[in-house]
N, C-alpha and C positions, 0 to 999 in steps of 0.2 A: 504494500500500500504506500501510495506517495501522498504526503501534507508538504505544500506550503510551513514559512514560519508564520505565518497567523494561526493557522490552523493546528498547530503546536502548542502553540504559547496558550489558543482558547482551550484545549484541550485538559494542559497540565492545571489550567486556574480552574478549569470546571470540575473536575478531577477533586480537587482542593475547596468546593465551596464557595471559591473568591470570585465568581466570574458573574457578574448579572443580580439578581436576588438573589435576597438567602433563602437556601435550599434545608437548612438547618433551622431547629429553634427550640429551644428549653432546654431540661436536661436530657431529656430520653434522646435526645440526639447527639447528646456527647458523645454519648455511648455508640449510637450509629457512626459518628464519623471519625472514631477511634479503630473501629472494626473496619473501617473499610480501608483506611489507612495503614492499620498493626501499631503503629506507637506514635507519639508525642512526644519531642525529647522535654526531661526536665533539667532545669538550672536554678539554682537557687536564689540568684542575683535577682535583688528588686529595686528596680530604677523608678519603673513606673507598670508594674505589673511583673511576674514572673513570666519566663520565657513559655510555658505553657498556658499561663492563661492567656497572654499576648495571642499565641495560635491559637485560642477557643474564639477566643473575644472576634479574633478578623474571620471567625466561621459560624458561630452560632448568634442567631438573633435575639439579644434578652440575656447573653451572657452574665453571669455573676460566678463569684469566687468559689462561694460555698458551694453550688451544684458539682465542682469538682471533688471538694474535699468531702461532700453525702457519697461522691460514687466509688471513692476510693477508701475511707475510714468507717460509711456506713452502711451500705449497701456492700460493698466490697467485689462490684462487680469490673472496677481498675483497681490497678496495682502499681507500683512505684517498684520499680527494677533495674537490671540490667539487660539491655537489648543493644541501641546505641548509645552508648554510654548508658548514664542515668535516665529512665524513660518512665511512661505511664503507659500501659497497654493491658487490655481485655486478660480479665482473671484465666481465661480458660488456655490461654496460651504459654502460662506460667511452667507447665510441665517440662516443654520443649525449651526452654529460656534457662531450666532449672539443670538440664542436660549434664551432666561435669565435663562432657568431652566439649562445651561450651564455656562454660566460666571458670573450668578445672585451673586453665590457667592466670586466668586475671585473679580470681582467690588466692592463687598458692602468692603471685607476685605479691599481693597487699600481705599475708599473712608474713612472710617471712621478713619485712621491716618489723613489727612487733615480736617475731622470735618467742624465746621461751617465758617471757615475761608476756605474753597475753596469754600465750598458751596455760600458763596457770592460774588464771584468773577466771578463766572460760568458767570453770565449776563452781563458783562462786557467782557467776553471771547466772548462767541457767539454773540455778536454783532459787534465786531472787526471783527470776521470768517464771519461776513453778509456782510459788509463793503468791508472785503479786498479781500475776497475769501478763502484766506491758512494764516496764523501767526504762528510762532512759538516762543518761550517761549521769547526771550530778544526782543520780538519786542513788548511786553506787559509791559509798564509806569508802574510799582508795586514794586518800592523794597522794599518789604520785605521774608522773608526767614522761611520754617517749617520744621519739622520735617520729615521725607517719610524715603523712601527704607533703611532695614538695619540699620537703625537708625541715615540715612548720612541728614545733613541739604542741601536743596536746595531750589529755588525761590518757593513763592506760586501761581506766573505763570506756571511754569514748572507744580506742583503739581495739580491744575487747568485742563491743557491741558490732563496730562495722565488721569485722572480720570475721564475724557469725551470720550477719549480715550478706556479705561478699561469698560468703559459703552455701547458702540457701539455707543455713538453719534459721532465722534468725527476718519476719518480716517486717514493717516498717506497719505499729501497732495506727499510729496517728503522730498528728506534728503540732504543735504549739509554736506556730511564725517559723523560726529555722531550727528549733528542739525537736528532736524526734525521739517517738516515746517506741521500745522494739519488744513485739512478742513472740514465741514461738512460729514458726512455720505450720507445724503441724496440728496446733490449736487454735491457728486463728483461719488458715485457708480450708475449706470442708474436703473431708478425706476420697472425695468421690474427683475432685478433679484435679490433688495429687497423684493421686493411682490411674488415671487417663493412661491410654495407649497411647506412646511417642509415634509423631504425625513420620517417623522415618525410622529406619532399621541399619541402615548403611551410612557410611559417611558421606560417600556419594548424595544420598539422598540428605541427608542435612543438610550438605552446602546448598543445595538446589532447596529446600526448602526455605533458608534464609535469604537468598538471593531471591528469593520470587517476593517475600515481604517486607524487602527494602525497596525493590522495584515498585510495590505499590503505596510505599510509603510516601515514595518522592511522583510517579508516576508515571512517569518512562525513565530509563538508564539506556548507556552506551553498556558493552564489553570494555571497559576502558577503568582505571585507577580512580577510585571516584572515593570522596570522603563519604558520601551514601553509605558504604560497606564498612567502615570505622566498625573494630572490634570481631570480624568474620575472621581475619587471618588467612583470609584465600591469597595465595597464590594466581599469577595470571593463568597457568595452565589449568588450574584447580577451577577458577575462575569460567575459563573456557568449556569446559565441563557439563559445569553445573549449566550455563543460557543454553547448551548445546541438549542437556538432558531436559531441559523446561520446556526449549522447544518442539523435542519430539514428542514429548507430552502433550502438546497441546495448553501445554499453560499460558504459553509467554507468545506473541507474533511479533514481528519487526515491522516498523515504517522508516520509508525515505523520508529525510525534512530536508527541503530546499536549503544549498550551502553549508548543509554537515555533510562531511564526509563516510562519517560510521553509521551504521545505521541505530536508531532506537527502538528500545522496547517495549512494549505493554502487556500489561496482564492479559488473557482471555478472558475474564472477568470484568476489566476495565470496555469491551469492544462497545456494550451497549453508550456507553459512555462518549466516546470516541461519535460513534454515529451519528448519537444528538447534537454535538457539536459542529459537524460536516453540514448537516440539517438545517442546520437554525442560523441566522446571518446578522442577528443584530442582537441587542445587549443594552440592558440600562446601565449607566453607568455607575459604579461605584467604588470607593477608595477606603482601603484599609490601611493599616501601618503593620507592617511584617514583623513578626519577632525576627532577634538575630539568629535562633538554630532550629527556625521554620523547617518543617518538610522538606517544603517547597524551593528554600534555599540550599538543601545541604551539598548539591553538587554545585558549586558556584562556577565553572568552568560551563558546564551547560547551560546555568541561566544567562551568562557572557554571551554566548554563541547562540539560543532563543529569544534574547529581550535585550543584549545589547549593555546590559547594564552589572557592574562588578562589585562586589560587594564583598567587604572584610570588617568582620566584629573586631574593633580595635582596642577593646578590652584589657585586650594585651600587652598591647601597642605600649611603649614610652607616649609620655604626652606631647612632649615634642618632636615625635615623630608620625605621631597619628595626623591623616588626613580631613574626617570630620570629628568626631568624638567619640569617647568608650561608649556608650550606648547608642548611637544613630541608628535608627530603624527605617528600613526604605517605607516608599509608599508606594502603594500599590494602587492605579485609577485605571479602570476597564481592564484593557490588556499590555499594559507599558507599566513597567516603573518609571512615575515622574521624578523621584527626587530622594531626598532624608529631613527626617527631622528628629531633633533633639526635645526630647519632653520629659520634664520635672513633677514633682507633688509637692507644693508650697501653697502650704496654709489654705488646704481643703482646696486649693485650685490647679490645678492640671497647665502648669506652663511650658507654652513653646518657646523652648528658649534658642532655637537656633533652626533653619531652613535651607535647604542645603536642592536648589533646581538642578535637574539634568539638563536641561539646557540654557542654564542662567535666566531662563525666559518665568514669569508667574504664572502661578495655578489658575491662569483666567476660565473663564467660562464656566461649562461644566464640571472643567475639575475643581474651580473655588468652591463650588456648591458639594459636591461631593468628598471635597477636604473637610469640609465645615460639621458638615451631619458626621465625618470617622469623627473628627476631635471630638463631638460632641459625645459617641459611644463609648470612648476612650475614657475619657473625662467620669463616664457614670461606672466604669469597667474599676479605676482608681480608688472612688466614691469620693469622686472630686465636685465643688457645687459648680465648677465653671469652666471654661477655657480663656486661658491669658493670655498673650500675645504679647511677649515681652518688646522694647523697641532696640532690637537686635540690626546691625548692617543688611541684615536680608530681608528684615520683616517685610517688605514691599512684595517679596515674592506672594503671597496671599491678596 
């Protein structure tokens, strides 16, 4: 099948929810466009929204915070794991995720900075988690302090709890803001869909199993090195494989897009998808603001080469080397990324504090009216009473 890059670009944003109306709305459709996806990466950073609600917020209509935290702490039909990186994805797929020939190795790495000093504390952990139910780290009698993440000191409770965690023994009970409180694995997930039959029997069939649910995470992939696959460990050959084994299955078809050279892929499952968009020729407009470890963005070389526009969370970044800011989030109006903006929470108001065009040109027309209604959803997303427009060297861009 040959697309155009319109026909791409409309595809992967319908794909994602962002294309036209929302197709999403409450909670029951968290949960819908969690599953259609497989995960949501999480980050803990809150600038102005954490990076998962930021992706709820630019898909579901009527978003709020809590609808997250009923489907993962009370309903428990999401979960907070390991997939790509830290993720939020459908309880029922926790089995496969739970795999050891999956996390076997990222466990043993996190485990063996904490060494024999967590390893002795473990039995003092789980039996506190027998006792109480859920604990979490300052509620464990231990001061003393090791070595972990990045080479930052922190409690050897804390170090303890994640590397139980990092293991699958060990789930994430509930959170109070960035405190998380950890229970049993086995007492808090229902025993029917831990004992689930693994969706694979072969390695063969893992890789291709994982590769098919990062394909529909993002919504087409190349064969190509993509940060999409972060944490697979495939090899190119491995790699080659698994699209070649999805293929014949019938899982996965290729399309040509106009001025890529490799071809892309979509789910079998995605085709209905794909059609309506072939179908359909026009689109109301509307603009969201992207989290930084969106779906949608996570191969950034693709979205380069589909929409023209390159994007680096510079978080990282020195400040003096960064080109917009540690948090800039693109914007997203119809089927273009028009810009960035920088947004703050000051005193129950939601300020833009910096504006950042793609082509130095203002959001006129449709897109100012469509900028105005996202900050306004943003703004209630925060539980901010407003949006402020701070008077920045760019503000004219609006």
């Amino acid at each position: 099948m040959k697309l155009n890059n319109k026909q791409a670009r409309q595809f992967l944003l319908r794909h994602h929810g962002l294309l036209g109306q929302h197709i999403y709305s409450g909670k029951d459709d968290i949960l819908s466009f969690v599953r259609s996806v497989g995960c949501i990466q999480y980050d803990p950073v809150d600038v102005c929204g954490r990076n998962a609600d930021i992706v709820l917020n630019s898909r579901i209509k009527g978003y709020k915070k809590e609808m997250l935290a009923e489907l993962l702490y009370k309903d428990r039909l999401l979960v907070d794991y390991f997939d790509k990186n830290l993720s939020i994805f459908p309880v029922e797929a926790l089995p496969a995720l739970l795999d050891k020939t999956t996390i076997g190795g990222f466990a043993e790495a996190y485990e063996s900075r904490g060494g024999d000093a967590v390893k002795r504390i473990e039995p003092v952990i789980r039996k506190l988690i027998e006792e109480r139910g859920h604990i979490s780290a300052g509620e464990v009698d231990i001061d003393k302090t090791i070595q972990w993440h990045w080479g930052i000191m922190t409690s050897l409770p804390r170090a303890a709890l994640e590397s139980m965690y990092y293991r699958g023994e060990l789930i994430i009970h509930h959170k109070t803001g960035t405190n998380k409180s950890y229970s049993l694995m086995k007492d808090t997930i229902p025993a029917e869909i831990l004992s689930a039959v693994l969706p694979f029997s072969t390695e063969e069939e893992r890789l291709a199993w994982h590769l098919k649910r990062r394909i529909g995470a993002v919504g087409m992939l190349w064969n190509k090195p993509s940060d999409s696959l972060l944490g697979l460990n495939m090899k190119a050959a491995e790699r080659t494989v698994a699209f070649g084994k999805l293929i014949a299955d019938g899982a996965i078809f290729g399309v040509e897009v106009d001025g890529l050279r490799d071809p892309l892929y979509i789910r079998e499952d995605d085709r209905e998808v794909l059609e309506a968009v072939l179908s359909e020729k026009t689109y109301e407009p509307r603009a969201e603001f992207i989290a930084p470890l969106d779906n949608l963005i996570w191969d950034r070389k693709l979205i380069a080469a589909l929409f023209g526009f390159e994007y680096k969370w510079e978080i990282y970044t020195p400040k003096e080397k960064r080109k917009f800011s540690a948090y800039a989030l693109p914007v997203l109006c119809g089927d273009v990324f028009i810009g960035r903006v920088e947004a703050v929470r000051k005193d129950r108001q939601l300020v833009i504090e910096n504006i950042w065009s793609e082509n130095g040109k203002p959001f006129g027309g449709r897109f100012k009216a469509a900028f105005e209604k996202c900050a306004d959803r943003f703004a209630k997303l925060n539980e901010c009473a407003g949006t402020k427009l701070i008077q920045c060297e760019r503000a004219e861009l609006i």
